[in-house]
C-alpha positions in Angstrom: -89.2 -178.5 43.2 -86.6 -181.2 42.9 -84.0 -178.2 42.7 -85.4 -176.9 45.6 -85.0 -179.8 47.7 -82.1 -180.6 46.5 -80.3 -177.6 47.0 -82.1 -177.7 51.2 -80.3 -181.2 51.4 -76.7 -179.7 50.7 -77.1 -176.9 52.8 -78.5 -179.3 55.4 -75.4 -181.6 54.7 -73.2 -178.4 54.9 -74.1 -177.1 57.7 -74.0 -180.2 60.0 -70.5 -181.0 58.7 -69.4 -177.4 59.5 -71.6 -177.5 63.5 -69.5 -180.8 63.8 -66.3 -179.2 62.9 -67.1 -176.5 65.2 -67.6 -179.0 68.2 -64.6 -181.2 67.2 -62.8 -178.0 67.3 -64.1 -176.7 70.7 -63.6 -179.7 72.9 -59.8 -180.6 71.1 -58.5 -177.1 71.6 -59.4 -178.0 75.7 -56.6 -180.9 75.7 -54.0 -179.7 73.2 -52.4 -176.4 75.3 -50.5 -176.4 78.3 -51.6 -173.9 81.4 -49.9 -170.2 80.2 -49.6 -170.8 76.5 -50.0 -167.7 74.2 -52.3 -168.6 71.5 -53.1 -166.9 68.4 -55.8 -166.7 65.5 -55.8 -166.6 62.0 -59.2 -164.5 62.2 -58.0 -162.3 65.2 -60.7 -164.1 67.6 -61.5 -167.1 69.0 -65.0 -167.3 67.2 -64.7 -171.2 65.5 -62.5 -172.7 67.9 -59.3 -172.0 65.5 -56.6 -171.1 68.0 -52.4 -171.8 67.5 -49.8 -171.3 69.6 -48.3 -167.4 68.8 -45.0 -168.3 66.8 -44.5 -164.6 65.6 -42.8 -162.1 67.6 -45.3 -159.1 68.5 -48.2 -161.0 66.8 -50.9 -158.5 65.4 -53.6 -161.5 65.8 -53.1 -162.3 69.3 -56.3 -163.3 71.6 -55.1 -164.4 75.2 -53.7 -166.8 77.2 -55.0 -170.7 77.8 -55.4 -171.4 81.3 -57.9 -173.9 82.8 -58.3 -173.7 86.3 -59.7 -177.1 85.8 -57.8 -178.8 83.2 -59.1 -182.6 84.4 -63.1 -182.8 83.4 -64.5 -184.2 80.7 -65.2 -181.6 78.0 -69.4 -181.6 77.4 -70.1 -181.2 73.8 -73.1 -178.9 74.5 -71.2 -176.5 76.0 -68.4 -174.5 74.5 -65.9 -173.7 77.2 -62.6 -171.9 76.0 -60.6 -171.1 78.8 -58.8 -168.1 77.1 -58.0 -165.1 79.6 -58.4 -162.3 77.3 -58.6 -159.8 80.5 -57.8 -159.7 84.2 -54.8 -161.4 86.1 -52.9 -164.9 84.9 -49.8 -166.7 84.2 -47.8 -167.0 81.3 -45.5 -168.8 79.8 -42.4 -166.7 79.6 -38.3 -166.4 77.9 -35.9 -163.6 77.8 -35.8 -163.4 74.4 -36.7 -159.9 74.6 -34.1 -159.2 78.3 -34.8 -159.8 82.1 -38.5 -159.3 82.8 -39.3 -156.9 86.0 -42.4 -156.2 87.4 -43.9 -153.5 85.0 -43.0 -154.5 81.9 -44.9 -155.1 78.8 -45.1 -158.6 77.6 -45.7 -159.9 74.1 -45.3 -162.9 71.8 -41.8 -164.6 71.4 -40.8 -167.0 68.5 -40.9 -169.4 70.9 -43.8 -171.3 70.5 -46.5 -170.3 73.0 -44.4 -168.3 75.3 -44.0 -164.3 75.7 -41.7 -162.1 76.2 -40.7 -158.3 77.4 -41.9 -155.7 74.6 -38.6 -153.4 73.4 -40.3 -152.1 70.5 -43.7 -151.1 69.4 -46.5 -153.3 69.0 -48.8 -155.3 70.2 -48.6 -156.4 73.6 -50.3 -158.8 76.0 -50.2 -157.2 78.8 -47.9 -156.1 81.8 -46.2 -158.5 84.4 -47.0 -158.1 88.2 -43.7 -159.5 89.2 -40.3 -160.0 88.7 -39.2 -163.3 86.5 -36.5 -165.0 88.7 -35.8 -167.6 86.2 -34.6 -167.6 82.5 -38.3 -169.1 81.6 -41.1 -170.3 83.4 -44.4 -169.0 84.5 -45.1 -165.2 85.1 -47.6 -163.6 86.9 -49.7 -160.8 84.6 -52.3 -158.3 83.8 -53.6 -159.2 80.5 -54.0 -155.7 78.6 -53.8 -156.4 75.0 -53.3 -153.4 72.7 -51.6 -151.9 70.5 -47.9 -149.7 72.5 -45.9 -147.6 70.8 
C-alpha cells in the first residue's frame, strides 16, 4: 500500500510541475514575439505552448503567424490565449531574401529570424501575399495558406 501511495504522490508531483510548465509557457510566449513574427514548433503544433521564431528557410514545422490584436492586457492564467493566425488574412514580417514580393506570391520562412519570404522553390509555404511589398522588409499583408507547393 505504501508503493501505491507512493508512486500517486510522484505522479501527483509530476503532473503539477508539468500543468505549471504548461501555464508558464502559455502566458510567456504572449510577451516574447513581436506583431508578424513567423514562429515555429519542434512538435509541428502549438499544443504545450513551445513555439520559436522559424530560423530555417521553408521550415517543414511551421504553425502561423503571432499577432495580437491586443498585445497590452494582462495575460489570465486560466485562460490559454495564443494569438497564432494559422488561417484567414494578417501581416507578416517580411525580407527579400527570396526577390521582390508582388501581390500573388507565395511566402515562406527566411533565415532571418521570424520573418518570411517569397517561395522560389518547392516547399512549404505560409501562405500568399495580398499586396505588393514597397519596402526591402517590413510588414506584408497575407492569406495564411500553409501547405505543402511544389
Amino acid at each position: 500500500m505504501k508503493q501505491i501511495l507512493s508512486l500517486f504522490a510522484v505522479l501527483i508531483t509530476c503532473f503539477t510541475c508539468n500543468a505549471q510548465m504548461f501555464s508558464e509557457d502559455k502566458t510567456s510566449n504572449n510577451k516574447k514575439f513581436e506583431n508578424g513574427t513567423v514562429l515555429s514548433s519542434q512538435i509541428g503544433t502549438f499544443h504545450g505552448g513551445n513555439f520559436y521564431m522559424c530560423k530555417e528557410v521553408y521550415d517543414p514545422l511551421l504553425l502561423g503567424v503571432y499577432y495580437d490584436k491586443t498585445p497590452d492586457r494582462e495575460p489570465n492564467p486560466r485562460m490559454a490565449i495564443i494569438p497564432i493566425k494559422t488561417k484567414g488574412i494578417t501581416w507578416v514580417k517580411y525580407n527579400e531574401e527570396g526577390g521582390k514580393i508582388h501581390k500573388g506570391d507565395p511566402l515562406t520562412s527566411s533565415s532571418t529570424p521570424g520573418e518570411a519570404m517569397k517561395a522560389t522553390n518547392s516547399g512549404i509555404i505560409l501562405g500568399i501575399a495580398l499586396e505588393d511589398a514597397t519596402t526591402p522588409s517590413g510588414l506584408i499583408k497575407i492569406r495564411v495558406l500553409i501547405q505543402y507547393v511544389k
